[in-house]
C-alpha positions in Angstrom: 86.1 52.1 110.3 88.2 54.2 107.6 88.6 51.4 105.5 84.7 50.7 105.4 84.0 54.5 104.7 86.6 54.0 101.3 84.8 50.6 100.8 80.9 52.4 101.0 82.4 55.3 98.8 84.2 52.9 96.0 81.0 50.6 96.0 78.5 53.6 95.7 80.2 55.8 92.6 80.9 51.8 90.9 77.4 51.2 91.4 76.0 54.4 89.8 79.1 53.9 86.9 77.8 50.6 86.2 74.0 51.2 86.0 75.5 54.0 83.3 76.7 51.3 81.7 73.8 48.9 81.5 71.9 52.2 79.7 74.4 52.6 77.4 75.4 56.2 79.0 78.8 57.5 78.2 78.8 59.2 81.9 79.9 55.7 82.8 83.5 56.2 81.9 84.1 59.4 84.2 82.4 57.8 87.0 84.1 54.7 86.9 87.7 56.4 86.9 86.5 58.3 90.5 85.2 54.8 91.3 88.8 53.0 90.5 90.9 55.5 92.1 88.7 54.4 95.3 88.8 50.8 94.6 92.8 51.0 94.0 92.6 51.9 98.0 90.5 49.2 99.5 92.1 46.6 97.5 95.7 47.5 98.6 94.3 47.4 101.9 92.6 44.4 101.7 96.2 42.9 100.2 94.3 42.0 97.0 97.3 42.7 94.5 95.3 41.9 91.5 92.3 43.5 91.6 94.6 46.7 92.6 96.3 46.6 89.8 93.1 45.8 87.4 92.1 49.5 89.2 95.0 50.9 87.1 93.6 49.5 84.3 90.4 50.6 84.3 91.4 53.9 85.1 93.3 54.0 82.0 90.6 52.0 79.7 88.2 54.2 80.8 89.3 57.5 79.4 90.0 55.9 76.3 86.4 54.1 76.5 84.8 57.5 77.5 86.6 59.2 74.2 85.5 56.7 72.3 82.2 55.7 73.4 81.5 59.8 72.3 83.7 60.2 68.7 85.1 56.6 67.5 83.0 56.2 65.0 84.6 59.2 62.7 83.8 61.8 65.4 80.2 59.6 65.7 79.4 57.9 69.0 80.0 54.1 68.1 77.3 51.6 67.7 76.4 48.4 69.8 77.7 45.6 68.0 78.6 41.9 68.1 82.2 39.9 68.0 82.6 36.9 66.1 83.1 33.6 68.0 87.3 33.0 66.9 87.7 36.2 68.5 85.7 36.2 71.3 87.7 32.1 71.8 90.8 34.2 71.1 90.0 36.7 74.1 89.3 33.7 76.4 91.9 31.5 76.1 94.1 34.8 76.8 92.4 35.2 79.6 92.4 31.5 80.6 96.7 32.2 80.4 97.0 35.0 81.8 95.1 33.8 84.9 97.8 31.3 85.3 100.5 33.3 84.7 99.6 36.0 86.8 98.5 34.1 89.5 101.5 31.8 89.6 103.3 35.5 89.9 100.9 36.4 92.8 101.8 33.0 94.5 105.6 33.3 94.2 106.4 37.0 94.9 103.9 38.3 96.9 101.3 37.8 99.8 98.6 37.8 98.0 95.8 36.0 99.4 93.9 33.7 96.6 96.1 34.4 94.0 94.3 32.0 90.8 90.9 33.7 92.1 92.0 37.0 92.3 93.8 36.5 89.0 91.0 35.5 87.4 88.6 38.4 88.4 91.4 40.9 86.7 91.4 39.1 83.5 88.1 38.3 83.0 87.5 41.4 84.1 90.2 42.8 81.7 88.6 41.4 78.8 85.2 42.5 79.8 86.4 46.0 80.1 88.2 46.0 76.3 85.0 44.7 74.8 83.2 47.2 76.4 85.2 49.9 75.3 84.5 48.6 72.1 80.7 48.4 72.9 80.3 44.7 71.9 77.4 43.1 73.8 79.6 40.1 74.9 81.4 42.1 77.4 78.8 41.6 79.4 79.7 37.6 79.6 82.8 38.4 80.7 81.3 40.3 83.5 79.2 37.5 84.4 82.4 35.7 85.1 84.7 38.0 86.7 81.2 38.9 89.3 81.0 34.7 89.9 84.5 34.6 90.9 84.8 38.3 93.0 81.3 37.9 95.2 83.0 35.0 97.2 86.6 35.9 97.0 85.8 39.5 98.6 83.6 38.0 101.2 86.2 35.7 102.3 88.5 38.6 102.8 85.4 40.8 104.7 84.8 43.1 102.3 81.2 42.1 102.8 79.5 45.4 101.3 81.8 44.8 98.1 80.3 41.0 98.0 77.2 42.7 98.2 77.4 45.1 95.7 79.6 42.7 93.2 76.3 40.1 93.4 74.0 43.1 92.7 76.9 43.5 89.6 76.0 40.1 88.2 72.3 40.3 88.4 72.8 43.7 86.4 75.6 42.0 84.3 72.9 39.4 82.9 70.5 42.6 82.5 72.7 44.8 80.3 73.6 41.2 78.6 70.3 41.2 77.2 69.6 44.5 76.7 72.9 45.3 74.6 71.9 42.0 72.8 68.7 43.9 71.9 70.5 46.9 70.7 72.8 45.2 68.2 73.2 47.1 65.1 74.0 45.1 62.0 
């Protein structure tokens, strides 16, 4: 029962910081770091090493997204934009590596349970997150994939209102997909 209350609170601020998101609101940033902090928990908990740890990062990404998202552009808010393809191929086949690292890590020191799954949400998810930091529409790719791969990798481990909310994620992932396509500025 304790652990589902920190599970219904993480998914409930995420939810609100990722609709923020898909506006292109700046209030997404704040809200996701309470939303992390929470997440951080329930993962631990749920002996999910990797998506703990991509908690951390988020937490730290989004300060610097939530600064930036309000004055890196010369004190301006910065633009929607695109990322060219050799860096977008760069960004996956990092992420492609450091899912087998990582999860080859998870496998060999710890108890993780699904370690290349669980890997691959946190780099895909990674990724995602540095994009949109950056505000570059593609992000939300990344999002698409890190949502494919978390929906049934938290369900197996009962974090059923997490699935839940994580397949609500990807349906708004392919929203704000084409709606930051839409608000690309040249």
């Amino acid at each position: 029962m304790f652990h589902d209350r920190w599970e219904i609170a993480a998914n409930g601020v995420n939810a609100a910081s990722i609709l923020l998101a898909t506006f292109n609101s700046a209030h997404t940033w704040w809200t996701g770091i309470v939303g992390c902090v929470l997440f951080c928990w329930v993962f631990l908990e749920a002996h999910l090493y990797a998506d703990a740890t991509l908690q951390i990062f988020f937490i730290a990404t989004s300060a610097i997204g939530w600064w930036n998202w309000l004055r890196g552009n010369a004190g301006e808010p910065i633009p929607v934009r695109g990322t060219t393809t050799p860096v977008i191929a760069l960004y996956s086949a990092t992420a492609l590596a450091a899912t087998a690292a990582y999860s080859w890590l998870l496998h060999t020191y710890t108890s993780a349970y699904a370690p290349v799954a669980d890997s691959a949400v946190l780099t895909s998810s990674m990724v995602g997150q540095l994009l949109l930091i950056a505000r570059r529409w593609e992000s939300w790719w990344f999002w698409l994939a890190a949502n494919s791969i978390a929906v049934p990798l938290f369900l197996t481990r009962g974090l059923n209102i997490t699935g839940v909310l994580y397949s609500a994620l990807w349906i708004n992932s392919l929203v704000a997909l084409l709606r930051w396509r839409r608000l690309v500025v040249s």
